[in-house]
C-alpha positions as CSV (number, residue, x, y, z in Angstrom):
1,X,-21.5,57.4,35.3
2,X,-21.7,56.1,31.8
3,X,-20.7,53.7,29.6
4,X,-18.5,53.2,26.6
5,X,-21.0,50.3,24.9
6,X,-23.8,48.9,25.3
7,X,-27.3,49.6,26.2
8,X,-26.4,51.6,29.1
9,X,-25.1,54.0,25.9
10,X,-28.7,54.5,24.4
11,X,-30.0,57.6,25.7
12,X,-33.9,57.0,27.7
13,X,-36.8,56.2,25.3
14,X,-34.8,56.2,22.1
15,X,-34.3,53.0,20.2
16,X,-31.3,50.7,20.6
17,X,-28.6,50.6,17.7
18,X,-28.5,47.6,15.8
19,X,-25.5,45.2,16.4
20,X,-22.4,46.2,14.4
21,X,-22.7,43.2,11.6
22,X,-19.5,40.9,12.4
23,X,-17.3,39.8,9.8
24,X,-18.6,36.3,8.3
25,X,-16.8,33.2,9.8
26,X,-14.3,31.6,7.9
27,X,-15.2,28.9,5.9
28,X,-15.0,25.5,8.1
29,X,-13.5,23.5,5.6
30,X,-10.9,26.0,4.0
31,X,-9.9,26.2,8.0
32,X,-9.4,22.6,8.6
33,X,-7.5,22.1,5.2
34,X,-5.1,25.0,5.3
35,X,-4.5,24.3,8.8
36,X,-3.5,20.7,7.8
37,X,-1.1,21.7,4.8
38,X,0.6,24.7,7.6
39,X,1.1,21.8,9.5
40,X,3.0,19.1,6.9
41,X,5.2,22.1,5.7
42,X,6.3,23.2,8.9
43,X,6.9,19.9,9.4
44,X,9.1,19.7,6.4
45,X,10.6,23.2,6.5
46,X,11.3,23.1,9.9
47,X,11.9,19.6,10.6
48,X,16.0,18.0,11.8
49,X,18.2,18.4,8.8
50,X,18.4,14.4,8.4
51,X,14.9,14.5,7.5
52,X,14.8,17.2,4.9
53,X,17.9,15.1,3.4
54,X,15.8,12.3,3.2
55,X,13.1,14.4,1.3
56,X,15.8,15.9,-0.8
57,X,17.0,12.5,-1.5
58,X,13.4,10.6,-2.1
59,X,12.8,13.8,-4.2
60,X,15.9,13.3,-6.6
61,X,14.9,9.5,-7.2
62,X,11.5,10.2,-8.1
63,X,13.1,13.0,-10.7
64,X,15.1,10.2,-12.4
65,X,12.3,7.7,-12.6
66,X,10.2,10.2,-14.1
67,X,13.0,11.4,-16.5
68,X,13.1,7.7,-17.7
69,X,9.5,7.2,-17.6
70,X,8.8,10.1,-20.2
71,X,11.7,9.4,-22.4
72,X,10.2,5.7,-22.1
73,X,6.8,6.5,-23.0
74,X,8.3,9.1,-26.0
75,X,10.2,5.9,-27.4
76,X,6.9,3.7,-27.0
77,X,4.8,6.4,-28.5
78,X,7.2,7.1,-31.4
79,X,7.6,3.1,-32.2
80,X,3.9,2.4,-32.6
81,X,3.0,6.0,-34.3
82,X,5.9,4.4,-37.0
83,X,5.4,0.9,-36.8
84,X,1.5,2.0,-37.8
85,X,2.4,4.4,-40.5
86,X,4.6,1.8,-42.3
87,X,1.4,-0.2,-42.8
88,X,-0.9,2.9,-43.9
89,X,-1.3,2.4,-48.0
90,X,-1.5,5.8,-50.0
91,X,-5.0,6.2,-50.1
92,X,-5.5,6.3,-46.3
93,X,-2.8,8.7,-46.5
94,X,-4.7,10.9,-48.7
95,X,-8.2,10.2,-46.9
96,X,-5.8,11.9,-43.4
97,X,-6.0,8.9,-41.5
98,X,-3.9,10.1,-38.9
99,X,-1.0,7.3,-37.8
100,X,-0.9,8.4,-33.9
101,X,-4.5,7.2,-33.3
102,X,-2.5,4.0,-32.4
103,X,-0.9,5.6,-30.0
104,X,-4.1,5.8,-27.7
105,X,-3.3,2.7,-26.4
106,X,0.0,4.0,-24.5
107,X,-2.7,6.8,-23.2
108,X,-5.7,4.6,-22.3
109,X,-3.0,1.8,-20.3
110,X,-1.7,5.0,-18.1
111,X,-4.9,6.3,-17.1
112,X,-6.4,2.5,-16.6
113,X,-3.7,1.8,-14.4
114,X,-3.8,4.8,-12.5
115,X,-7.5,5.0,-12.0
116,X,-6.7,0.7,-10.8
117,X,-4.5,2.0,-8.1
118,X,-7.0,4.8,-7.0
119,X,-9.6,2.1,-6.3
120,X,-7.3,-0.3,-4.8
121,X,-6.5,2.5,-2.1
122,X,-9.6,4.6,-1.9
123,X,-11.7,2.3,0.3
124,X,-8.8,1.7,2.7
125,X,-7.8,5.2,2.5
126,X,-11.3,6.4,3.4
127,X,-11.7,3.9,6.0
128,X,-7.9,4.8,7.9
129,X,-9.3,8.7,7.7
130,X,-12.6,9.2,7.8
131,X,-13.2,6.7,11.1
132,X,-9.7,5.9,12.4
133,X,-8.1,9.0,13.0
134,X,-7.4,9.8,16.7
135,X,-8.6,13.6,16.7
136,X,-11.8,12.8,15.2
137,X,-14.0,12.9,18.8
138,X,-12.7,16.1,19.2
139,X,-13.7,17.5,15.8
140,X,-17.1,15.5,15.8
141,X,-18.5,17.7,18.8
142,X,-16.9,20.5,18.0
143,X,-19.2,24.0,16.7
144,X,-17.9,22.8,13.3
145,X,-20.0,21.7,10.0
146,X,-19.8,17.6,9.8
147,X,-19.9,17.8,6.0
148,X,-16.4,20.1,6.4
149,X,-14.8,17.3,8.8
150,X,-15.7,14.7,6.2
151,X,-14.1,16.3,3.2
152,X,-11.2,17.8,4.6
153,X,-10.4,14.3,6.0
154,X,-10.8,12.7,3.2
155,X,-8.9,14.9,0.9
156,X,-6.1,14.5,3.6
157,X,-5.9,11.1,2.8
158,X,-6.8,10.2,-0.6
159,X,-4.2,13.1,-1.9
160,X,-1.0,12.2,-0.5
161,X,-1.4,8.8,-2.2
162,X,-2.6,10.0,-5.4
163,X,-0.2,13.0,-6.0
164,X,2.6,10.3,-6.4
165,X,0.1,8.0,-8.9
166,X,-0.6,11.1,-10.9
167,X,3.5,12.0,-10.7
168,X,3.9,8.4,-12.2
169,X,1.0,8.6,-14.5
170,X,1.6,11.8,-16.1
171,X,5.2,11.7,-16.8
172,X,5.1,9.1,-19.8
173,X,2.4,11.0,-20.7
174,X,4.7,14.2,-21.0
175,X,6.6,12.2,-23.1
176,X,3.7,10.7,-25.1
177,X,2.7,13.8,-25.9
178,X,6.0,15.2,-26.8
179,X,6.5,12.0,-29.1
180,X,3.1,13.0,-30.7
181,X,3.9,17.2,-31.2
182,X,0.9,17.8,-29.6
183,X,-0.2,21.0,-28.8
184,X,-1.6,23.2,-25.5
185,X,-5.0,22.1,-26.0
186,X,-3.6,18.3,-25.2
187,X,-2.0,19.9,-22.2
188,X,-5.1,20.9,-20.9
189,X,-6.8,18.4,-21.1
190,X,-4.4,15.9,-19.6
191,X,-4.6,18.5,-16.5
192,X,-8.1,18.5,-16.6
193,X,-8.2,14.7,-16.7
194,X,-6.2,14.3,-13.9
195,X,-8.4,16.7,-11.9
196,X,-11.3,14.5,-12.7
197,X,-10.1,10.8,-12.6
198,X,-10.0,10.2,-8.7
199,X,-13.3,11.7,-8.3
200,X,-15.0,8.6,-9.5
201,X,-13.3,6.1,-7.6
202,X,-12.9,7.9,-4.1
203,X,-16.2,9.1,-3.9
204,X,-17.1,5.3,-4.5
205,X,-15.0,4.1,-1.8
206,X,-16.2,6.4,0.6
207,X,-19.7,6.0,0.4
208,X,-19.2,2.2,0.7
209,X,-17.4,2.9,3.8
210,X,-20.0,4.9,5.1
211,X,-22.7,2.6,4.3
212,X,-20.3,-0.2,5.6
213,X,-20.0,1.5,8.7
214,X,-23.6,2.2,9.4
215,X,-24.5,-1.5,8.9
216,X,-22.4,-3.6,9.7
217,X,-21.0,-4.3,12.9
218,X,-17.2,-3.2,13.4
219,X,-15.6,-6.4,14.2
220,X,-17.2,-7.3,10.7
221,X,-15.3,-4.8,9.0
222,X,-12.3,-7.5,8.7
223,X,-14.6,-9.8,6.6
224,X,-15.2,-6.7,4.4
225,X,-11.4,-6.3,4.1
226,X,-10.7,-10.0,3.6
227,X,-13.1,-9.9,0.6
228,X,-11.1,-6.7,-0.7
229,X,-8.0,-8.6,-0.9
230,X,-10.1,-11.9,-2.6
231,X,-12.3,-9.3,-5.5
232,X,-8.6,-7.9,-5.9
233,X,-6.2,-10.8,-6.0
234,X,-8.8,-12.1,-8.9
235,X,-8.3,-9.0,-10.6
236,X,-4.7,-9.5,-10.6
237,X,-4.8,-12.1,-12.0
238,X,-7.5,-12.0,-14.4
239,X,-5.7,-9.2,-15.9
240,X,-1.8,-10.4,-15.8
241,X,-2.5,-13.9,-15.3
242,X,-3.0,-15.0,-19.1
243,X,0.5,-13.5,-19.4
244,X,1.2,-16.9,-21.4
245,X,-1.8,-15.4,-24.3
246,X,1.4,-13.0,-25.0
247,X,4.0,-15.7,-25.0
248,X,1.8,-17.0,-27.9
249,X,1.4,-14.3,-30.0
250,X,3.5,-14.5,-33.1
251,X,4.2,-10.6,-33.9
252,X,3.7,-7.1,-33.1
253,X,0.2,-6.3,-34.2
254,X,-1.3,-9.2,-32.5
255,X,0.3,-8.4,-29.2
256,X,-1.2,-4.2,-30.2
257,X,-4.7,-6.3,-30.2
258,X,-4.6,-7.7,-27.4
259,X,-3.5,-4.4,-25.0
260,X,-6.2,-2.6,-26.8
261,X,-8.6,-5.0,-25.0
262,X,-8.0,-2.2,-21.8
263,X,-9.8,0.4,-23.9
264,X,-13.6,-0.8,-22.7
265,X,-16.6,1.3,-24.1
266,X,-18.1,1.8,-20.9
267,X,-14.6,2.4,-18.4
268,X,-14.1,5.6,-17.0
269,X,-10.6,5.2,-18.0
270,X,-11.9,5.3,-22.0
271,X,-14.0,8.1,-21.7
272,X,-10.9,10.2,-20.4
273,X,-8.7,9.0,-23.1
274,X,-11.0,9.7,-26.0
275,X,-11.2,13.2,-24.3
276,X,-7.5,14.0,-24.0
277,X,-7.2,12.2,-26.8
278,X,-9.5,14.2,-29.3
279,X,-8.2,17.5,-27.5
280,X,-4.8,16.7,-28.5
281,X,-5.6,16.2,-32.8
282,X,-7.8,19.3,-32.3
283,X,-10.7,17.3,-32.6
284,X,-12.9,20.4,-30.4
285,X,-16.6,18.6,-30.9
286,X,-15.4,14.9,-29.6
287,X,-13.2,16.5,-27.0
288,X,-15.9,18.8,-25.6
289,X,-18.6,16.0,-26.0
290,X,-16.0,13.6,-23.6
291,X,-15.5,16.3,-21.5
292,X,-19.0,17.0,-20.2
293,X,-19.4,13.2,-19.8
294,X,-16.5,13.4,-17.9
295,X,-17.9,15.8,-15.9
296,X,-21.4,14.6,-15.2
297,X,-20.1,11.3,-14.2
298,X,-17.8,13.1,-11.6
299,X,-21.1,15.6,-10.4
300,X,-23.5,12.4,-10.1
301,X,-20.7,10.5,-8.2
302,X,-20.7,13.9,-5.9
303,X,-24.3,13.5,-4.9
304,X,-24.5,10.5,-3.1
305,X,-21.3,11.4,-1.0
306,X,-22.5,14.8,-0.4
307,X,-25.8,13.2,0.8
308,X,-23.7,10.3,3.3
309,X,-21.3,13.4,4.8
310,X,-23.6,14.8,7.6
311,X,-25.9,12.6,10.2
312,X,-25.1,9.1,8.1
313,X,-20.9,9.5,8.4
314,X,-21.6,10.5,12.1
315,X,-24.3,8.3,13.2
316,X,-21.2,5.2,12.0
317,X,-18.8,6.6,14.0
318,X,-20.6,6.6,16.9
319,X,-21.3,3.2,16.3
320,X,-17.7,2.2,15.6
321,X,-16.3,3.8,18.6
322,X,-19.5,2.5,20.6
323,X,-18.5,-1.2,19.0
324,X,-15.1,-1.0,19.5
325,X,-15.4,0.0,23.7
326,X,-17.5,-3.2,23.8
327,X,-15.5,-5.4,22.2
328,X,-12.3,-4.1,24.2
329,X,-14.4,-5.2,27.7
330,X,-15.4,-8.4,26.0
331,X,-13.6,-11.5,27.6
332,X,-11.3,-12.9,25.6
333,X,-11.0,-16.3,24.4
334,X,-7.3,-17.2,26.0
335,X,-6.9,-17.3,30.0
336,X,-4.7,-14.1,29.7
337,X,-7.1,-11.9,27.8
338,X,-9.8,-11.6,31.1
339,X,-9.9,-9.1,33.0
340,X,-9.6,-10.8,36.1
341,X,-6.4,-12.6,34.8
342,X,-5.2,-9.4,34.0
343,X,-1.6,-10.2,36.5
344,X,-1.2,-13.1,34.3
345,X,-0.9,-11.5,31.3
346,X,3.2,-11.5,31.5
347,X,3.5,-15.0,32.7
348,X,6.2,-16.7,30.0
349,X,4.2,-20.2,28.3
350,X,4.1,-21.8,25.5
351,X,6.2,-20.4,22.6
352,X,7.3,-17.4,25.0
353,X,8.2,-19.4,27.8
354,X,11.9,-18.6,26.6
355,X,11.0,-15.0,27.6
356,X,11.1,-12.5,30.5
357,X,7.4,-11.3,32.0
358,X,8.3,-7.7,30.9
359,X,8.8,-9.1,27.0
360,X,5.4,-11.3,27.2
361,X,3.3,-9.0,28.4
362,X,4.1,-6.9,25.8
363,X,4.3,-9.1,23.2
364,X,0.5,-10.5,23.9
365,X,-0.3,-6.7,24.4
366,X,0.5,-6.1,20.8
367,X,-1.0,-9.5,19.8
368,X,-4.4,-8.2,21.1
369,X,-4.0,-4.9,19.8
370,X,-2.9,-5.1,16.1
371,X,-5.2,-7.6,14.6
372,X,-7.9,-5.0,15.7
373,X,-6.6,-1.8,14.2
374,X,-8.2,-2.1,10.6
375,X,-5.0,-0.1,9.5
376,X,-2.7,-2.6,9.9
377,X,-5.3,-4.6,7.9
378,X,-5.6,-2.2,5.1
379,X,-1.7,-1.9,4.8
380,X,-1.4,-5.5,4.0
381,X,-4.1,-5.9,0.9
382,X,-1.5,-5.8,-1.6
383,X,1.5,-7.6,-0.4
384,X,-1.5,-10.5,0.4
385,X,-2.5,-9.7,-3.1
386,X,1.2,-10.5,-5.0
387,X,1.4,-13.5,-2.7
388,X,-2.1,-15.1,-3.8
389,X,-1.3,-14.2,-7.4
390,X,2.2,-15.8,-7.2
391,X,0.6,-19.0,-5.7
392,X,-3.1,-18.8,-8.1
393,X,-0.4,-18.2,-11.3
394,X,1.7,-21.5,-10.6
395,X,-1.4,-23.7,-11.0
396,X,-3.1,-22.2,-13.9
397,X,-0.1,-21.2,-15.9
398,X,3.0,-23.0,-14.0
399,X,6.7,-21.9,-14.1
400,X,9.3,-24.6,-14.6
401,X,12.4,-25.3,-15.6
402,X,14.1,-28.0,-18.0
403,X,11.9,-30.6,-20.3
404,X,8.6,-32.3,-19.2
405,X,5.6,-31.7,-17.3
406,X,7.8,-32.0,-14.2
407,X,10.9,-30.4,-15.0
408,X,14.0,-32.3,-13.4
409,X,14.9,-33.6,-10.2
410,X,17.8,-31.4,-10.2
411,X,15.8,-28.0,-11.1
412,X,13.1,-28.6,-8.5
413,X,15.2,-26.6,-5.7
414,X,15.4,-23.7,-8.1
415,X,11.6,-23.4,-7.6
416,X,11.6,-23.8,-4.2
417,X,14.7,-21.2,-3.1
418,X,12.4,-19.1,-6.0
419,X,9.0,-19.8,-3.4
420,X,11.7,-18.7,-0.7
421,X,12.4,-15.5,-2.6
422,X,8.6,-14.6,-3.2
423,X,7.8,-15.3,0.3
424,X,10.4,-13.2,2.2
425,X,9.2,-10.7,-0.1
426,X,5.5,-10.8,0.5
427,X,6.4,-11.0,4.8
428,X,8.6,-8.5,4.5
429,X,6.0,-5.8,2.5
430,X,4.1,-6.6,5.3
431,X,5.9,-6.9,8.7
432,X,8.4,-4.5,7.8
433,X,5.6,-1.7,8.5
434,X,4.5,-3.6,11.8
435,X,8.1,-3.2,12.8
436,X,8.4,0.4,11.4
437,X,5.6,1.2,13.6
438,X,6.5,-1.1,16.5
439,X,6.7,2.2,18.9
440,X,4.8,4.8,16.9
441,X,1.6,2.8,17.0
442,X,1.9,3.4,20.8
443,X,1.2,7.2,20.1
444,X,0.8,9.9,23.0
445,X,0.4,6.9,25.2
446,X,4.1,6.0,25.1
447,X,4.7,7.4,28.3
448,X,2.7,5.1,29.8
449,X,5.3,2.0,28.6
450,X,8.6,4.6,29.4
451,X,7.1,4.4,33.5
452,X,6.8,1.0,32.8
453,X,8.7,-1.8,35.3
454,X,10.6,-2.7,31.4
455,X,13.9,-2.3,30.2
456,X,14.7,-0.7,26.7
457,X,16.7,-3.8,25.9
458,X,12.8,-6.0,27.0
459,X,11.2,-3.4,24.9
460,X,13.1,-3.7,21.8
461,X,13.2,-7.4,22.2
462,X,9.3,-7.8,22.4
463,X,8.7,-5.3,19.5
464,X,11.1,-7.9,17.8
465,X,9.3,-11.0,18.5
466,X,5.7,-9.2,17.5
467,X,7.2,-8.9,13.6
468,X,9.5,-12.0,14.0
469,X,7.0,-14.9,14.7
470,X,4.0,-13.8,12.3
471,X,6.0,-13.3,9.8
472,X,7.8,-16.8,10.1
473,X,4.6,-18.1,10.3
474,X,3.3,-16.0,6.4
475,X,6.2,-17.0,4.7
476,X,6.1,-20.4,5.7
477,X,2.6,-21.0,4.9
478,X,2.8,-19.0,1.6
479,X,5.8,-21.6,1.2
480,X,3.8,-24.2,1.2
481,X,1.1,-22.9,-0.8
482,X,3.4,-22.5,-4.2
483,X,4.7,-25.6,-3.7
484,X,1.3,-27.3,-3.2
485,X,-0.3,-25.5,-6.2
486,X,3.1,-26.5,-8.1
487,X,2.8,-30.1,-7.4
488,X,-1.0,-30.2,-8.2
489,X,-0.4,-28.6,-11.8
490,X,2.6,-31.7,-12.2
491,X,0.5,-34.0,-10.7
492,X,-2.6,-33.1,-13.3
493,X,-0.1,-32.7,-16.1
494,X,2.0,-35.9,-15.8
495,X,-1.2,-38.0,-14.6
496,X,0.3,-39.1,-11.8
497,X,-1.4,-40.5,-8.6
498,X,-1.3,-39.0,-5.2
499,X,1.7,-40.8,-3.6
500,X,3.4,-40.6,-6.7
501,X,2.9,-36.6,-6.5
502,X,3.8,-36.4,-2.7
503,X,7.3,-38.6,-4.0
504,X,8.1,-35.2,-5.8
505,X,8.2,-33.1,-2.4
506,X,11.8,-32.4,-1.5
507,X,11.5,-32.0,2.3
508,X,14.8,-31.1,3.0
509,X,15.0,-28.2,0.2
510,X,11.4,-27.1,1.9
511,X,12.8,-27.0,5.4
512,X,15.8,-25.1,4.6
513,X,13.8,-22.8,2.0
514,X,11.8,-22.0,5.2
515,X,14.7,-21.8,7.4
516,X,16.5,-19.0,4.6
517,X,12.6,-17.1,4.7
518,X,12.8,-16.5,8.5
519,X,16.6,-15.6,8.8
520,X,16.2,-12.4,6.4
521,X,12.9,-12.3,7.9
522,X,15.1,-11.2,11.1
523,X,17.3,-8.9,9.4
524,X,14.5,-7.2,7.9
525,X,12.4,-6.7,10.8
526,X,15.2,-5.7,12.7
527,X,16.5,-2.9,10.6
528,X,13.2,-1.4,10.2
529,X,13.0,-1.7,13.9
530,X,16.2,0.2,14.7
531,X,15.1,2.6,11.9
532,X,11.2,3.2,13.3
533,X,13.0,3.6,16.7
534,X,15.4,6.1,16.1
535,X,12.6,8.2,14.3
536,X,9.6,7.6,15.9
537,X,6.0,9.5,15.2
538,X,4.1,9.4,18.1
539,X,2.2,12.3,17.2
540,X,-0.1,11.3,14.4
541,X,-4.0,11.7,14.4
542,X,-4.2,9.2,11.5
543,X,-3.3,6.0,12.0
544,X,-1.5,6.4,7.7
545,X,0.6,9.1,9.7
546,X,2.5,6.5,11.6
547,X,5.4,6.1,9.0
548,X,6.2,9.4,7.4
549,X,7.4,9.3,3.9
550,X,10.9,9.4,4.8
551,X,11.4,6.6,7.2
552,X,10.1,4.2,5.1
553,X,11.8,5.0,1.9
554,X,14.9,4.5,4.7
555,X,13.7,1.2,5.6
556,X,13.4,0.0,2.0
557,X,16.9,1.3,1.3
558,X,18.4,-0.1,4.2
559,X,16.5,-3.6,4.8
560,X,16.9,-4.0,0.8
561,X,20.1,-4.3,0.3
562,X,20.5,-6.5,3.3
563,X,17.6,-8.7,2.4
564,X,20.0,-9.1,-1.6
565,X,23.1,-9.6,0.0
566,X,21.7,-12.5,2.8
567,X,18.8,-13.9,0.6
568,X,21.3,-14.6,-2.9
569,X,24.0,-16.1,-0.1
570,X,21.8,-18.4,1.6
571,X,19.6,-19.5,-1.5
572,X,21.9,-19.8,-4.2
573,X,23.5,-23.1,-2.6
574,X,20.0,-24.7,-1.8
575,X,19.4,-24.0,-5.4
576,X,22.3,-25.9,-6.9
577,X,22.2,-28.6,-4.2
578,X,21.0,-31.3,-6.6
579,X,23.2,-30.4,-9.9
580,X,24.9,-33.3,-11.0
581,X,27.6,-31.7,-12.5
582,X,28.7,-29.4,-10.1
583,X,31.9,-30.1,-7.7
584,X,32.5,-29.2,-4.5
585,X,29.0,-28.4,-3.6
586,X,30.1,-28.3,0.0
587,X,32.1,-24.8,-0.7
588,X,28.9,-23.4,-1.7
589,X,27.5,-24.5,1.0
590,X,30.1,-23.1,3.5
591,X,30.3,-19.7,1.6
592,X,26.5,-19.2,1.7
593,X,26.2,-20.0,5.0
594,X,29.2,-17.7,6.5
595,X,28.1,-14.3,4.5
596,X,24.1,-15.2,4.9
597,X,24.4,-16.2,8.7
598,X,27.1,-13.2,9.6
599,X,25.5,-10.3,8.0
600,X,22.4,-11.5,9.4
601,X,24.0,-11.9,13.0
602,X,25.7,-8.6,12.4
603,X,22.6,-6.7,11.2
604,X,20.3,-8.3,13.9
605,X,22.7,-7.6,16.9
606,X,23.8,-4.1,15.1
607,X,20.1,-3.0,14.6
608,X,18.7,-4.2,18.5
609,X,21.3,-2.5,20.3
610,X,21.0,0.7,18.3
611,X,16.9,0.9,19.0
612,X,17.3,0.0,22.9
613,X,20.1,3.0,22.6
614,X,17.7,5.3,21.4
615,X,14.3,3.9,23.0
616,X,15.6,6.2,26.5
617,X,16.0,9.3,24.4
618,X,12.4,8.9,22.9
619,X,10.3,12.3,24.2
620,X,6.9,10.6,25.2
């Protein structure tokens, strides 16, 4: 007998034949990203037809803001290229002073902005994908390179976000460029700048993370992202908060001076727009000079997150996930988070003694829960941010209306109902997505809840209550806030002494203010409840995944024109409450309250039953 293969092949005393050279593996990386981008367009080719009407949709909006962002930034480019010729005297002319230098400044504010954004986002962004995604223990131990793992997860997240910042950057640069008749070398080396400017700012974010990570503990990792939202609410407003330096400029060129402050020697941001811009007058020694700054800076910030991908970026995720087991054994603080009081976790007291068992024991469930997925923490850093702003801007530069330091007793409500207005705004950014994701979150666990002892109806109702009482409690305390940092900017101001201050506090316009906050607080959470329930995601691996692009345009649509329609009914009477002229305040009153109160009751009941119909139909 003999055989096919193998040794048992080799004739006696001859030598054996080498091994057939296989073919080389493929590239671990190239794998992991290719199988990732199969996966999102399947998902979008072959996805319900609702959904790829919601792309289509989502798609032809972001067409016609970029239509009117390049004819804007054409206009803006062709008023300061003329507004600066005008002033050119006929020697410059001769000498070629070229007018559209000025122009940089449209340029230099589009790429400063956008590289802004990029760090706002990268640390979060690197954080949600390189540590929080669910199919990360399976790729960790896998016979797969750690380095490839690292960067195919972090270009998964970081270039979702940033395609849509470089849609919205580039476009007025279309038009700027257009506006300017420049020529293919411009082109180019916009492209090319694009290609380089989140290099800087990602790579950044993510070795902080790592390092983060790998030192600090990962209950501390909240600290780190409460002083993310501090360092950028005083960016905020160190850069739009002297808005008023604008107000009192008295022409044109002295308001060009003062943007042109954004073009700093020694930003990132600069060196890109003296590159694109030198390319574009053909200046070819500048432009290649800029460009291989460009690209050392972008190599050297390469290094150190090459050097943090392998045994560092591992050695913190076994330390997070090690953290994270201990800290969900760890007795809790409240009677119902031990683990021997584990029956009592459903047991109705305090403000949920109104409720069912089946409803508070999920509501504490999720109570437990969210504050510890850092997600939810990075999705709130810049709704937290606008709120802060909001309240830091009304005591150094404060907005009122009529004469004074203290406006009139009849205009104070108008503040108020406008402290109403920014903080349903700032609640809803942020509890909208909690609601959104109210079932999502629970991932391939759902099934779990569906063999559960609840009802959809209980369900529904205790995903309601985990976005309903948090966000009553933000926007009343943000509520306060404006009007306390109002009051102290009167009180310094006018001179006046504390009780004299506290005599300006309208309770009753607070109250009700507060009361308007939390009924299109409802309305909101509600719709993008009945929304994230009818379109769930429970089969993400990062946590970003939860809301798909599509559902939450939805929600924004939807719980938008709700939130007009309820918030300009129930505030516009509280605003007009103390006008002395006005008559018949009492209609106003009547016909805010019936169109507020009924489309919220409408949208509230509307929305509840419509996620309990379609919690059942949910495949767990």
């Amino acid at each position: 007998m003999s055989a096919a293969t193998g040794d048992a092949a080799v004739p006696p005393g001859s030598a054996p034949r080498p091994p057939r050279p296989s073919r080389p593996a493929q590239p671990a990386f190239g794998w992991l990203v290719r199988s990732r981008w199969w996966i999102a367009w399947n998902t979008i080719t072959r996805g319900a037809r609702w959904r790829r009407l919601t792309y289509a949709i989502v798609l032809g909006g972001l067409v016609v803001i970029g239509a009117a962002a390049a004819v804007m930034g054409g206009f803006a480019t062709w008023f300061l290229r003329d507004f600066t010729a005008r002033d050119l005297t006929p020697e410059q002319i001769a000498l070629g002073i070229d007018a559209r230098a000025a122009t940089d400044v449209i340029l230099a504010t589009s790429l400063s902005g956008a590289m802004l954004l990029v760090v706002m986002v990268g640390f979060t962004v690197a954080l949600a994908s390189l540590y929080l995604a669910r199919d990360l223990d399976m790729l960790l131990v896998s016979p797969v390179s750690r380095r490839a793992v690292f960067a195919s997860k972090l270009l998964g997240g970081i270039l979702p976000g940033f395609a849509l910042v470089g849609i919205l950057t580039v476009l007025p640069l279309i038009g700027h460029g257009i506006a300017n008749d420049y020529g293919m070398a411009y082109w180019s080396a916009l492209v090319v700048a694009m290609l380089l400017l989140p290099i800087l700012p990602t790579a950044f974010g993510a070795v902080a993370v790592v390092l983060i990570v790998r030192r600090m503990p990962a209950h501390r990792l909240g600290e780190i992202v409460g002083l993310i939202v501090v360092a950028m609410t005083m960016a905020i407003v160190l850069l739009l908060g002297s808005a008023n330096r604008l107000q009192e400029t008295m022409n044109f060129r002295e308001i060009l001076d003062y943007l042109g402050r954004v073009r700093h020697p020694y930003s990132p941001a600069e060196w890109l727009t003296r590159f694109v811009a030198a390319a574009g007058r053909h200046d070819v020694r500048t432009a290649l000079t800029w460009l291989l700054i460009n690209v050392g800076v972008s190599i050297a910030a390469l290094v150190p997150l090459y050097l943090v991908s392998d045994r560092l970026y591992q050695d913190g995720w076994i330390r997070m996930q090690s953290a994270n087991l201990r800290k969900s054994i760890r007795r809790g603080i409240l009677w119902w988070q031990r683990p021997e009081r584990a029956a009592d976790l459903g047991r109705p007291s305090g403000v949920l003694a109104w409720l069912s068992p089946p409803v508070v024991a999920v509501v504490r469930k999720d109570a437990r829960l969210l504050p510890r997925d850092l997600t939810n923490s990075a999705q709130i850093l810049s709704p937290l941010a606008f709120g802060v702003f909001f309240i830091v801007q009304q005591i150094l530069y404060p907005l009122r209306i009529g004469g004074g330091d203290s406006g009139t007793a009849f205009t104070q409500p108008v503040l108020t109902m406008f402290a109403a207005f920014v903080a349903s705004g700032v609640a809803a950014m942020v509890f909208s997505r909690v609601a959104l994701t109210g079932l999502s979150v629970e991932g391939k666990h759902f099934w779990i809840i569906q063999s559960s002892p609840i009802s959809p109806r209980q369900l529904v109702l205790a995903k309601f209550v985990v976005a309903l009482l948090p966000y009553g409690v933000l926007s009343g305390a943000l509520i306060v806030l404006f009007e306390g940092a109002r009051l102290i900017r009167t009180a310094v101001d006018a001179q006046l002494s504390l009780t004299a201050a506290l005599g300006l506090v309208d309770v009753p316009i607070l109250l009700y203010a507060w009361f308007v906050s939390i009924v299109v607080g409802a309305g909101v959470v509600a719709v993008s409840l009945a929304i994230g329930t009818a379109r769930p995601n429970l089969k993400w691996d990062s946590p970003h995944e939860m809301m798909t692009p599509d559902v939450g345009c939805l929600s924004i649509i939807f719980y938008g024109l709700y939130a007009v329609i309820a918030l300009f009914a129930l505030a516009v009477p509280g605003a007009i409450s103390r006008f002395p002229t006005l008559e018949h305040v009492w209609l106003y009153w009547l016909a805010g309250l019936t169109i507020g109160l009924g489309t919220t009751a409408a949208v509230v009941g509307g929305s509840l039953w419509l996620a309990a119909h379609e919690v059942p139909h949910i495949d767990g």
